[in-house]
C-alpha positions in Angstrom: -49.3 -31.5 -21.8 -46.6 -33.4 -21.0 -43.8 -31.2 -22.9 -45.3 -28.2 -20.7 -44.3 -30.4 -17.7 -41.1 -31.3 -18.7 -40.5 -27.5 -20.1 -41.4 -25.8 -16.9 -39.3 -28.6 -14.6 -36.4 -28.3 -17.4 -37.3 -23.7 -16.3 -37.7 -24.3 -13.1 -34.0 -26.2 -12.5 -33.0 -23.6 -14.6 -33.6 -20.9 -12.4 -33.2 -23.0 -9.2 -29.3 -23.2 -10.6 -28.9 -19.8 -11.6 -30.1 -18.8 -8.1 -27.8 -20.8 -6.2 -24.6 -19.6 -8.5 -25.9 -16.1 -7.2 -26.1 -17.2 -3.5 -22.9 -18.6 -3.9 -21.0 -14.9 -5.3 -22.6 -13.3 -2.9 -21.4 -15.4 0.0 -18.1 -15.3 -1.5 -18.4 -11.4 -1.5 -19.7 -11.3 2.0 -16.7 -13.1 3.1 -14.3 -10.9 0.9 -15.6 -7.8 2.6 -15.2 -9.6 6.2 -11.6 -10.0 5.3 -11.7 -6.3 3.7 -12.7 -4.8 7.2 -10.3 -7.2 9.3 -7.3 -5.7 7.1 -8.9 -2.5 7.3 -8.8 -2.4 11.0 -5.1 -3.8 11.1 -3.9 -0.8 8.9 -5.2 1.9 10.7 -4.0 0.0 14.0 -0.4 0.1 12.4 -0.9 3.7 11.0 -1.7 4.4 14.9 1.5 2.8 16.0 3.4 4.6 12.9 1.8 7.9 14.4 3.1 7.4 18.0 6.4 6.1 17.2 6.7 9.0 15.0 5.9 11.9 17.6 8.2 10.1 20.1 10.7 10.1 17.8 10.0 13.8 16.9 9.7 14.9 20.6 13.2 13.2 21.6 14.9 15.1 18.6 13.8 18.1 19.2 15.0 17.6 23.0 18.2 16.8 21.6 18.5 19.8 19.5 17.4 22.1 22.3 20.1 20.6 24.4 22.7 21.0 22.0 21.3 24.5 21.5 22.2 25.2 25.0 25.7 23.7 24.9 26.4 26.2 22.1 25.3 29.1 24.3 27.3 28.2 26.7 30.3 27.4 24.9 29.7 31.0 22.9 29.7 32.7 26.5 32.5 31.1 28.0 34.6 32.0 24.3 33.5 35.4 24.1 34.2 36.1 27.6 37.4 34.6 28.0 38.1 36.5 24.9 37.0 39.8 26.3 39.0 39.5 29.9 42.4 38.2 27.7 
């Protein structure tokens, strides 16, 4: 009687350990997805900031381009016409 008592207190701390080295995996798990969703959140913040910069960047070069677009016209006119009256 007394080597069941001793075997199910020797089971019983068995399992009571092997329990709380599962609680303690998953907290670390829980606390490794925390700090998967915080670096998460900071990517797609810089992604947003990538995105914008981008487009500005876009926008003012193709201002640039239409400008110097122009200046050619212009420069082609005033060539061809003073080529024309000479």
């Amino acid at each position: 009687m007394e080597n069941q008592i001793n075997l199910m207190t020797l089971l019983g701390a068995l399992i009571c350990f092997l329990i709380s080295i599962v609680a303690y995996f998953i907290k670390q798990l829980h606390s490794d997805f925390r700090k998967l969703t915080n670096d998460i959140s900071e990517v797609k913040t810089i992604t947003t900031i990538f995105k914008t910069e981008f487009t500005s960047g876009y926008e003012i070069l193709n201002q640039k381009v239409d400008f110097i677009n122009r200046r050619v016209e212009v420069l082609e006119k005033i060539t061809f016409n003073g080529n024309e009256n000479g």
